[in-house]
N, C-alpha and C positions, 0 to 999 in steps of 0.2 A: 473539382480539385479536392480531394480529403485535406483533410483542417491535423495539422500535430496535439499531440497533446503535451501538457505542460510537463517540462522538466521536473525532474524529483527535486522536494527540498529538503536535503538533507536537515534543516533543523525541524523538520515535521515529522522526522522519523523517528520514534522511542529508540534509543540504543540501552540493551540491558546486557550488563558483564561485558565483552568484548566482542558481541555480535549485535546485530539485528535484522528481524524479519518483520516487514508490514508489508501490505498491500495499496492498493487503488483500484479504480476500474478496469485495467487493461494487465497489472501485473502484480507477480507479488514482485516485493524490492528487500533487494539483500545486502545489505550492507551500504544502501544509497543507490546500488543497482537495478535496473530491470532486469530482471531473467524471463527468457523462455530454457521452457526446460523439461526433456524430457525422461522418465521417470521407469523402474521397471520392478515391477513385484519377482521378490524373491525370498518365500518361507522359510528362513531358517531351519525348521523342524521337519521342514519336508527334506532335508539334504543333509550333510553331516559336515562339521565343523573342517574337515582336512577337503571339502571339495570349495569350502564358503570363499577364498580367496580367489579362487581361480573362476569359480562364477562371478566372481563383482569384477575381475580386471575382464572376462569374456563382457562381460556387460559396458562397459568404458569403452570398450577395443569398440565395440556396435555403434558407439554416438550416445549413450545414456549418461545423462548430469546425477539422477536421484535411483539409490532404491527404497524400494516401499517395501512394507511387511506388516501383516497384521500381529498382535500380540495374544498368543493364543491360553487363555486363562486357566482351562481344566488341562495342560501340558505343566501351567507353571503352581498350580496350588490345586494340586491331588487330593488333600483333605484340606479342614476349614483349618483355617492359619497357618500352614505346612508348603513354604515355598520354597520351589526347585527352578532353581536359573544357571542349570550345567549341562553336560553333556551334548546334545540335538537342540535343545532348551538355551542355551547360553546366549541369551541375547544382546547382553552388554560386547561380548567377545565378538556378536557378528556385526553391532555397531562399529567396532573398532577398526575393524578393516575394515567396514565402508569410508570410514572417516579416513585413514590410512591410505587410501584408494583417490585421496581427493575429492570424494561424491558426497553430495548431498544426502538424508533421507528423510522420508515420509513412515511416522509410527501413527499406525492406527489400530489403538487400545483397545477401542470398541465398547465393553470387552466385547459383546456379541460380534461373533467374524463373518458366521454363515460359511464357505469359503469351501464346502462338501466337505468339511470335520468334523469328525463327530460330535453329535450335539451342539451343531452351531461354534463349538469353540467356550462352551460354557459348563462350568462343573456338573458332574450329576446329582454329586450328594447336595448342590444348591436346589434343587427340584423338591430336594423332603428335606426341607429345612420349614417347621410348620407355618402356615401364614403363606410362603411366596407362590406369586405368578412370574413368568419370566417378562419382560420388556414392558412394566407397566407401572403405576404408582401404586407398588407395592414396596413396603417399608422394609421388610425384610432382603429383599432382591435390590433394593436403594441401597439398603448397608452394606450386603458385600461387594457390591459393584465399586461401589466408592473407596470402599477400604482397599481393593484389588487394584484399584486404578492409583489408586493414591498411595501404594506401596510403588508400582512400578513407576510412574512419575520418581518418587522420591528416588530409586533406584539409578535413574538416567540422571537424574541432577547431581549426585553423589558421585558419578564418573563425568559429570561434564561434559554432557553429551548433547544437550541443548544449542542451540546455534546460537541462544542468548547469552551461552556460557564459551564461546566459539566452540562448538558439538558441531555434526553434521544432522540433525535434526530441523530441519525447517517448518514441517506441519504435524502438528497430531489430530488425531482424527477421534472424535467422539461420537459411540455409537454409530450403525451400519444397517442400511438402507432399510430403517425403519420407517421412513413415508410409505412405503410398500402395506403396511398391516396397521396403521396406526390407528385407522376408522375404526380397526376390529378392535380396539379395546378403548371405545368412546371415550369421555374427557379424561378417564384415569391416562389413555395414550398419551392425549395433550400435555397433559401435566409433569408425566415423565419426559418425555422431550423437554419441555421447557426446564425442567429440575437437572438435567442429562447437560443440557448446556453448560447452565450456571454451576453447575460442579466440577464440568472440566475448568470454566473458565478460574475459577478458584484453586486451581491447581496452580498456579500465576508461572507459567511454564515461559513464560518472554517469546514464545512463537503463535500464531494464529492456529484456531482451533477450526477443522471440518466436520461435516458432515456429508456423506454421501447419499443419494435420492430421499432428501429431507426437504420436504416441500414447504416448512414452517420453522427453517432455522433462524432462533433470533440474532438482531446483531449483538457482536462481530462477526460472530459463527459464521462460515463461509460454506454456503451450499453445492456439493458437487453433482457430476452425473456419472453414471455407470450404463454400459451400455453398448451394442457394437457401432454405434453412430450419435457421436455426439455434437456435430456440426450446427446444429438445430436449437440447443439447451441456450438459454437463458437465466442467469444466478436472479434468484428472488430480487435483491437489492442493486438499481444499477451501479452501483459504488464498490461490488465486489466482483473480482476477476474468473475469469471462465476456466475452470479445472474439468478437469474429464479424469478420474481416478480408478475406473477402469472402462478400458478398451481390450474387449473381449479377443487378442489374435486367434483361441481356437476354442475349444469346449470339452467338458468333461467326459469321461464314459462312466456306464454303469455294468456289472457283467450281465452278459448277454445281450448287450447293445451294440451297436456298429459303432464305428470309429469315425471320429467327425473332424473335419480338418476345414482350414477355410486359408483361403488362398491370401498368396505375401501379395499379390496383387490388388485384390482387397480390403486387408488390412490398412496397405499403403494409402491408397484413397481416401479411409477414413480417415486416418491420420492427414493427410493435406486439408483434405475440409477442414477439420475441425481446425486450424489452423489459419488457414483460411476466413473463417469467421470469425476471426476476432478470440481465440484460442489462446491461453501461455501456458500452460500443464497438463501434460499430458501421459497417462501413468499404462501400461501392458500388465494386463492383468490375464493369462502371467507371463512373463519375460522367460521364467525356469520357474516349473509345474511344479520339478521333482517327484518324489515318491511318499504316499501315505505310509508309512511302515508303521507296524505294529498292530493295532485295532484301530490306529489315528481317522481314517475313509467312517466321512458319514454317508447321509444321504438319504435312506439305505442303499446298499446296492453301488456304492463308488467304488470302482478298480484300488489296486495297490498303488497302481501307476497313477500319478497325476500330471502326466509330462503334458497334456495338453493344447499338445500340436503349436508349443512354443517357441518363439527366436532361439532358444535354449534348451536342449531335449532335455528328456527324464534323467539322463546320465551325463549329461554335463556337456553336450558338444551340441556347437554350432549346428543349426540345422540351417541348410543350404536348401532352396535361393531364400528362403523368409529373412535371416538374420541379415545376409546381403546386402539384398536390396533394401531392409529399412534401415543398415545401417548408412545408404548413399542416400536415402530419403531424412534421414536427420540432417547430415553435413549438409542438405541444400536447404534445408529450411533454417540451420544456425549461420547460413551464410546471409539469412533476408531478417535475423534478427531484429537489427537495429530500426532497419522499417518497418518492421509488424508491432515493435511495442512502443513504440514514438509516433504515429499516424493513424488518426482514423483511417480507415477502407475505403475506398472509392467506389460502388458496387456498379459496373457495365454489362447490360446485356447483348450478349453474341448469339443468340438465339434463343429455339422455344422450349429447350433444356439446356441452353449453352450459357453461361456468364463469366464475366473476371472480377476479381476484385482486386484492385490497386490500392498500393500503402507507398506515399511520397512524401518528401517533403523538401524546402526548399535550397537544402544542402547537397540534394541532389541523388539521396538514396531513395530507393525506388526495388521494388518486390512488385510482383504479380504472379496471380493465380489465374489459372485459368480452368476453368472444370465443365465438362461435357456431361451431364447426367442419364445424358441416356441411354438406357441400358441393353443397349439392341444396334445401334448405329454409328460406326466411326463420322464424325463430323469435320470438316475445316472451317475454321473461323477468322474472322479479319479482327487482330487487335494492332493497333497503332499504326493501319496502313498495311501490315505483315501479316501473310496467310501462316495460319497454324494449324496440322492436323491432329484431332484430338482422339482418339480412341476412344473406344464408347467405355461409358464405366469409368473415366479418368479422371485426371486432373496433371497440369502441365505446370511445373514453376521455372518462372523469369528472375530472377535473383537482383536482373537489370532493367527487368522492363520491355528488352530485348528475347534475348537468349535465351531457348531451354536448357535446362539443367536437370530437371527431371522428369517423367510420366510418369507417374503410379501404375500402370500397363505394361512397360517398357520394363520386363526386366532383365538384367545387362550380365548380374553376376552369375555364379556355379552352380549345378544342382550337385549336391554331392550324394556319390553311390554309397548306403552303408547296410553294413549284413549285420546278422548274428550267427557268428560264426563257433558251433561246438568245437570244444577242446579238451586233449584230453587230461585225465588228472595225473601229476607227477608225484608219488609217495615216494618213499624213503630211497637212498641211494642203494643198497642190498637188493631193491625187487626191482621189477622193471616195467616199462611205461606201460599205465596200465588205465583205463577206465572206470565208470562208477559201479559196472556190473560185477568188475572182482574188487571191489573195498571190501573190507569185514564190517558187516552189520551188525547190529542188535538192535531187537524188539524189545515193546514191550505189549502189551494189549489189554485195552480198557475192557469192564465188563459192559455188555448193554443191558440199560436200567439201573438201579438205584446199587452204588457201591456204597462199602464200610454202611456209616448209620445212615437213615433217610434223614434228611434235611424236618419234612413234618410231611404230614398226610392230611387230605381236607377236603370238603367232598366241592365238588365242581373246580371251573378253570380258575387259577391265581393268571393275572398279568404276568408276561416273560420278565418286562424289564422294570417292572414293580419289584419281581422276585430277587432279583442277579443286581438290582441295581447298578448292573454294565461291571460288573467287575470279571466278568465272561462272555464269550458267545454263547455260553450251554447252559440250558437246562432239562433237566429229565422231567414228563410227566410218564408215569405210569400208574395203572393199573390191571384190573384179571374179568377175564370171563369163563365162565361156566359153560363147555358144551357137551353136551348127552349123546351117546354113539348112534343113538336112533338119526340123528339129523338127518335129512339127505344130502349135504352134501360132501359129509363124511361116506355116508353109503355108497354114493356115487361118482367117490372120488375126486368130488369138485372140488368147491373156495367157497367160502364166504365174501363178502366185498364191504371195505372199508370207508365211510365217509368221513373226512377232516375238512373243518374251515377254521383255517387261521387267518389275524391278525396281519401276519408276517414274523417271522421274514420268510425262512427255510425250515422243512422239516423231515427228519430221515423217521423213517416207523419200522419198529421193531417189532415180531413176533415170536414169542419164547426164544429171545435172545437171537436171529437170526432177520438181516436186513430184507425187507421186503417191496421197500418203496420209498419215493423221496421228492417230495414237490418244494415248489419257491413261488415267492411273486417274483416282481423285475421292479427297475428304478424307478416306473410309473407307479407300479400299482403293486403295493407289497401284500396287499392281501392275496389271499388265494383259498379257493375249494378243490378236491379231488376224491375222487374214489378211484380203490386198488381194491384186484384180490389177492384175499392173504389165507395161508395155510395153517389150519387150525386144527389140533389134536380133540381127541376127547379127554373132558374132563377138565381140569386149569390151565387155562393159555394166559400166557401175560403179553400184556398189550405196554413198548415203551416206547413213548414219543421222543425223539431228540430234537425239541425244539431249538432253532438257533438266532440268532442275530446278525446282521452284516450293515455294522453301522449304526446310529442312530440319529434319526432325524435332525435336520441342521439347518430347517428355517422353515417360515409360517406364523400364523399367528395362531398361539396357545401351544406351538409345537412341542413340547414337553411335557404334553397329557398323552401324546399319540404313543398308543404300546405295542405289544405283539404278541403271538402265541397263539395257541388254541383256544376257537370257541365253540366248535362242538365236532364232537365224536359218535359217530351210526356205523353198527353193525347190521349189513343188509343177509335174507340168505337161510335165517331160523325160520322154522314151521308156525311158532309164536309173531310171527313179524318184524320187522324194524327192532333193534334192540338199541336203547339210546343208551349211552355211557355217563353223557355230557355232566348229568349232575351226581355221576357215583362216585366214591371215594377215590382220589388219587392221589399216590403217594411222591414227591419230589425231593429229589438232590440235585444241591448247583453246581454245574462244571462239571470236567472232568475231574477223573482218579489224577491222572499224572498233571494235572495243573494244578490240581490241591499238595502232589510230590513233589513237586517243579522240576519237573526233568528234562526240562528243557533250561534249565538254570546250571552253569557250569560245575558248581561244587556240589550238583548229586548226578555228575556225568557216568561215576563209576558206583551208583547203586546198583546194589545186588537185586533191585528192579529187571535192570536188562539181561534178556539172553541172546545169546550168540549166537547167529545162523551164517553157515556158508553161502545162501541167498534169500535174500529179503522177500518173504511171502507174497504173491501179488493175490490182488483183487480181496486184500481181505479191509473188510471195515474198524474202523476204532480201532487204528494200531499207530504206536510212536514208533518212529525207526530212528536209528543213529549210525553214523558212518564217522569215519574221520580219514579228513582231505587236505592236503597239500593246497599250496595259493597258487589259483593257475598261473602259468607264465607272461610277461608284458607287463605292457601300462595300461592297457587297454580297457576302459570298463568292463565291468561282469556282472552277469545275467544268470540267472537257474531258471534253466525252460523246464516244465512244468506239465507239458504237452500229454503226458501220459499218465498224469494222475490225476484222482475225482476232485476231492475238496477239502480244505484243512489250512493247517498255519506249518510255516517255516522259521528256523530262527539257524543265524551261525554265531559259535562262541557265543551265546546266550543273548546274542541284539534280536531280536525282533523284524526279520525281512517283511514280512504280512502276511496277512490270507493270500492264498491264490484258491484259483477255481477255471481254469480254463472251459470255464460255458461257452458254447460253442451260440452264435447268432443264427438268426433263421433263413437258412440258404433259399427261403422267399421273397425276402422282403428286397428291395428295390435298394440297390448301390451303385457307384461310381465308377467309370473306369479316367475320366479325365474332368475334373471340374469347372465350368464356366464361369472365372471368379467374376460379371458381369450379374449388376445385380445386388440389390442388397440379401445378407448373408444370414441365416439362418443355421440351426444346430444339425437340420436334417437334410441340409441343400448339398454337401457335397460329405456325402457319407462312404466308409470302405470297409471291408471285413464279412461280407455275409458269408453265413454258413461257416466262419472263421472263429476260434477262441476270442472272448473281447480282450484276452491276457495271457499270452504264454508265455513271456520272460517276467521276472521278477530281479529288479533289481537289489545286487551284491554288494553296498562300495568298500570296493580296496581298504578301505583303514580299516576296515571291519577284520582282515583277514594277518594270520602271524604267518612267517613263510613255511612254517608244516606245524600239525597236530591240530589242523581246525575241526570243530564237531560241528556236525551239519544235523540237525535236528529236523524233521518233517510228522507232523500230526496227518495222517489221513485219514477220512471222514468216513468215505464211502466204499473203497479201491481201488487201488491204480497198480504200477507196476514202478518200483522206488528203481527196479533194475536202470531203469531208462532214463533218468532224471540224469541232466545233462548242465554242467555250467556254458557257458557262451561269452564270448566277445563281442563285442559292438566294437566293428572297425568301420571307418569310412574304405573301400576298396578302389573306387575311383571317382571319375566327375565328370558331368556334364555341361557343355557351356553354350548358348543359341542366342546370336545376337546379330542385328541388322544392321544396314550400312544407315540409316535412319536412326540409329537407335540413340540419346542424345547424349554430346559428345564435351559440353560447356565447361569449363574450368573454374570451378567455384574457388580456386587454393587460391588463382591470381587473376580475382574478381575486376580488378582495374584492365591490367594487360588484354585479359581474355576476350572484352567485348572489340576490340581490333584483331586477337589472331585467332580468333574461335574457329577459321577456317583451317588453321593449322593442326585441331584436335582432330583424333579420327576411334572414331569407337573402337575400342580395344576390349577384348576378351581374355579376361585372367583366368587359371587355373591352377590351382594349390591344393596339395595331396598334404595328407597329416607330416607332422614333425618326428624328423627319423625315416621316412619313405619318399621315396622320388617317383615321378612319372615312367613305369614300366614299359609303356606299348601303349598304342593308339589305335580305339576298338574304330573310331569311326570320327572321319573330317571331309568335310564337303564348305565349297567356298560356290554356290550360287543361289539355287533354290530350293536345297534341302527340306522336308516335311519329317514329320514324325515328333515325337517329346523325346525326353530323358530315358535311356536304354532301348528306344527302338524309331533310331533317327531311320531317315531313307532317304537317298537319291533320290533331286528332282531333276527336268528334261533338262538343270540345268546347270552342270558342273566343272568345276576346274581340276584336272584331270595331276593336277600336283598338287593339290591339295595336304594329301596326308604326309608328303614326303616333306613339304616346306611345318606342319606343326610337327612332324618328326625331328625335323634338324632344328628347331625351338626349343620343342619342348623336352624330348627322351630326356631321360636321365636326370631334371632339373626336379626342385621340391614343389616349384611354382615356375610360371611363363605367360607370356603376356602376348597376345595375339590382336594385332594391329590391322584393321582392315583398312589398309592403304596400297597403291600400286606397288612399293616394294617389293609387297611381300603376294598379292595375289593380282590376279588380271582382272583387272578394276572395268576394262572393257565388255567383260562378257557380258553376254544377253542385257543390252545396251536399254532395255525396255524393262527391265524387271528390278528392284527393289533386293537388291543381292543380302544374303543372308550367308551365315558362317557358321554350321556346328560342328561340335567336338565332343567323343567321347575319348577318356581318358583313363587307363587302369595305374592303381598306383600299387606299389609295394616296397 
């Protein structure tokens, strides 16, 4: 029999100002409460302030108590003393409606985030500030850390936003998963850690302070895990409560990477485990990705898009089944609250990867888990006398003791169909609908190599992001060579051939002002070597490198020494030999011409920079083009597909949409067509995209846009064709729903009632098309043994031949409909031996 644990006593809890937050071993307690409670990161600066409400109510709508956000330091103090807390940035404002919202949240100051920002989340100009190391007992990185954190502490306490102050703040989080590197900088690590504590704790904030994968956090500090399975973790001190602050639902990309997803079925799992053991926080890391806009993707090498393959896409909508089903998977683990944080665990074994763990006590509340591990074999198990079948990979909650309520397997909700759908642009009332191909353009076009004066000249390679110190992606190296007409392979009509090895990241190579070639590393491995041939005149040829950037590095230990660029340059090909470059004179300027003009800034939109062409030049390199575009029509989010151009930054009305780059992945490399969420989860286990852009849409949002006179701004690098740049919609267009007469059916809402009429429940299949659209037409309904997934069900030998006509007279016409697998409504007789199942696809419009 599990043992309860003691009652809170509220005169043991500190109350400061008109809240409080402590802990014990099993929970944090909030106001003399236990909570479980789960938790969902959502970056303010990756989304923009007019979508920030409607993500925190999507996120409540899901089953989420908390949101978390990290506080990202080089977003909020640009230069040393010079803080910015508006715009994308406006943190107090996105506190406010979580508080607003009802919700709890979790601030983790850090400052270091990691979080694929760039630079970690940490200033640049702190890197040459003389004296610092990053993450170490180093005095000067002590001082601004502290100062930084100890501005934005004072900044939440000043709005009352602490849950000591009644805020929605319940934990802050000091420093970020530095157990990970901390060996790497011997006792100065230690020291900082321990300095890193006792300075937040001196912040005397009236809520408990974390740490994430800090394997020597002192007390109080509360040690968390991060991680896609946290079931397992143990907090250093048995005294303090089991958090899990991130739970990995999906994984980043990098361009030219495949696209990584991991199934709601898995997710789910993890989430019951961890719960399961003895579990009360547990935080989706990320809940809503959003989007990197601007230069914000570190990495190197992180997409625009940081959506994540989260409960919450890139643009703000539910993604179907993930969000679904873990929103049914919260409501049944907040229905087994009161017995998960008032009981030790029971732990029973039902086999030789099979167990339950029981949470009782003698008032008569009772939870159970039941979890099958293995990851290969549906199993049945006998707990209380009652056979249960477990799916392999699962886990099965009893709310009663009894009854399932849930399978982590079992999923029950919608997948929902959604496109990107081109649209076209609607300019003035006088002309008529027309596309991007007839807008009036203007160019303007950068020189290649060194414009206006050279920055300085110097013989051998300088460091890229020593040089730029990130206040661009670009820098020019150039310099000349000398070739004499005798060569042969001028006489011969040939090339010469180019050797470059950089650093990273990217680099296009120019010869006498004409593109000739262009290499990268990837998110792995950002160095890179290549030879090209290149065409060389006699006499002076200038050689200009455009070395670039995409990102910078944003975690490791010393990660802020790692640079990029060039380190040596070979001309193969002269009668002389080998001609090395590497330590001749070369001349630099930072950036571009029109970034030094800012023309991409709204009040030099009408310099007499640009000219006016009736069609946007294609394939040409180093040219800014500019258009101006009406706000496409709808509510719909909006996209600029991108598909047809090389590489470069976007901006509308002077915001900052990102880089894009549509790198295509390697139509070799091994992808997905249906994932086995069976199994634990890894970033390369259920991958999609080969041979695909890692990013062809780039997200627009809506507030961004006036309803006419927008300037659409595009830098491109290499060439593309601006003709074909396309905005798009993201609509949901229909939905799919596959669910078994098996599938479970328990009434968590009237937990008392239900364990007498649960026979009365009957799995029901819902389906709901967005707000504004109704269910169209019915592509496909089958009531027996259906096969196939989401957009290519199929007839099995075993069917109820009225199928589509009974979710027809449901569902037509309605925004939503609920499909009841009970004799009413299908013949509950058929194939009297088979385990009947129900899908439906559904077109909405």
């Amino acid at each position: 029999m599990s043992s309860s644990l003691a009652a809170v006593d509220a005169s043991n809890v500190t109350t400061i100002g008109t809240g409080s937050v402590t802990y014990d071993r099993r929970s944090l307690i909030i106001n003399g409460q236990r909570k479980l409670l789960i938790s969902a990161s959502i970056h303010y600066p990756r989304s923009v302030p007019a979508m920030w409400p409607g993500l925190v109510r999507l996120a409540k709508e899901g089953g989420v108590d908390v949101i978390e956000t990290y506080v990202f330091w080089n977003g909020h103090e640009p230069s040393p003393g010079n803080y910015y807390f508006g715009g994308r940035f406006d943190l107090v404002k996105f506190c406010k409606i979580v508080q607003q919202a009802g919700m709890y949240m979790i601030l983790r100051i850090g400052p270091f985030v990691a979080a694929e920002w760039n630079f970690g989340g940490l200033p640049v100009w702190l890197h040459y500030v003389p004296g610092t190391t990053f993450r170490t007992d180093s005095e000067p990185f002590k001082y601004h850390m502290q100062k930084f954190m100890t501005y934005t502490v004072n900044l939440m306490k000043r709005e009352r936003l602490f849950a000591s102050q009644g805020g929605p703040i319940i934990l802050s989080q000091a420093k970020n998963e530095y157990g990970y590197y901390e060996n790497a900088y011997g006792e100065g690590g230690k020291r900082y850690a321990l300095w890193a504590a006792k300075m937040a704790l001196s912040q005397n904030t009236g809520v408990p302070w974390i740490m994430c994968q800090q394997y020597d956090a002192p007390d109080p500090v509360i040690d968390t895990c991060n991680s896609f399975y946290c079931d397992q973790f143990k907090p250093i001190s048995p005294n303090k409560p089991k958090i899990w602050t991130e739970n990995w639902p999906g994984w980043f990309k990098t361009f030219g990477a495949r696209d990584p997803h991991r199934p709601a079925e898995d997710v789910a799992y993890s989430v019951a485990r961890f719960f399961q053991k003895g579990g009360s926080v547990q935080n989706y890391y990320m809940y809503h990705g959003g989007t990197n806009f601007g230069r914000t993707a570190g990495g190197p090498f992180i997409t625009t898009s940081y959506d994540y393959d989260a409960p919450i896409d890139e643009y703000g909508l539910a993604r179907f089944p993930k969000w679904g089903h873990l929103k049914e998977l919260h409501k049944v683990i907040k229905s087994c609250e009161h017995a998960l944080l008032n009981n030790d665990p029971n732990l029973l074994s039902l086999g030789p990867l099979q167990e339950a763990d029981v949470y009782e006590d003698a008032s008569g509340a009772c939870a159970a888990f039941l979890a099958n591990m293995d990851d290969k074999n549906d199993k049945v198990v006998q707990f209380r006398h009652v056979s249960y079948h477990l799916p392999a990979w699962s886990v099965s909650i009893l709310p009663d003791c009894k009854n399932v309520a849930f399978n982590t397997a079992k999923v029950g909700c919608q997948t929902s169909i959604v496109n990107m759908a081109p649209i076209d642009l609607h300019p003035t009332a006088s002309s008529p609908k027309r596309d991007i191909k007839s807008l009036q353009w203007e160019v303007f076009k950068e020189t290649a190599g060194v414009w206006g004066v050279a920055d300085f000249t110097k013989n051998g390679f300088v460091d890229h992001i020593n040089t730029t110190k990130d206040a661009t992606d670009y820098l020019w190296y150039t310099t000349s060579i000398f070739v004499h007409a005798e060569e042969d392979f001028l006489r011969n009509r040939g090339t010469a051939m180019l050797f470059v090895e950089s650093k990273g990241h990217t680099m296009h190579v120019f010869i006498n002002k004409k593109l000739q070639a262009s290499a990268s590393g990837n998110g792995t491995v950002p160095q890179f070597k290549f030879g090209t041939p290149i065409a060389l005149k006699a006499g002076k040829n200038e050689i200009a490198l455009l070395s670039m950037t995409v990102g910078l590095q944003t975690a490791g230990a010393f990660y802020e020494w790692i640079g990029a660029g060039p380190t040596s340059v070979k001309v193969a090909g002269f009668k002389s030999g080998i001609v090395d470059l590497t330590a001749s004179a070369w001349t630099y300027k930072i950036g571009l011409q029109g970034e030094h003009l800012r023309v991409q800034k709204s009040y030099n939109l009408n310099s007499k920079i640009w000219a006016p062409t009736s069609q946007p030049p294609k394939q040409q390199p180093l040219t800014w083009y500019k258009a101006v575009v009406d706000a496409p029509p709808g509510n719909e989010p909006v996209a600029l597909d991108m598909i047809h151009m090389g590489k470069g930054m976007a901006w509308l009305n002077g915001q900052e949409i990102g880089r894009y780059w549509p790198r295509r992945t390697s139509k070799y490399e091994k992808c997905v067509t249906q994932c086995d969420y069976r199994g634990k989860f890894n970033p390369d286990k259920c991958v999609t995209g080969c041979g695909q852009p890692t990013q062809r849409w780039y997200h627009v949002p809506r507030s961004w846009f006036k309803p006419s006179g927008n300037v659409l701004i595009i830098f491109e690098e290499t060439g593309g064709d601006p003709s074909q740049i396309r905005f798009s919609m993201r609509k949901v267009s229909g939905a799919c729903g596959h669910l078994s007469e098996d599938h479970p059916s328990f009434d968590v809402e009237n937990l008392q009632g239900s364990q007498m009429e649960n026979d009365k429940n009957r799995p029901t299949l819902r389906l709901k098309c967005p707000i504004n659209t109704n269910i169209s037409s019915v592509k496909f309904a089958s009531f027996g043994n259906p096969n196939g997934t989401c957009g290519s069900y199929m007839l099995g030998d075993c069917h109820d031949p009225n199928s589509a006509s009974l979710v027809e007279k449901i569902c037509l016409n309605q925004n939503e409909c609920a499909l009841e697998m009970s004799s009413s409504n299908f013949n509950m007789q058929l194939c009297p031996s088979t385990v009947k199942k129900l899908a439906v696809e559904v077109n909405c419009s």
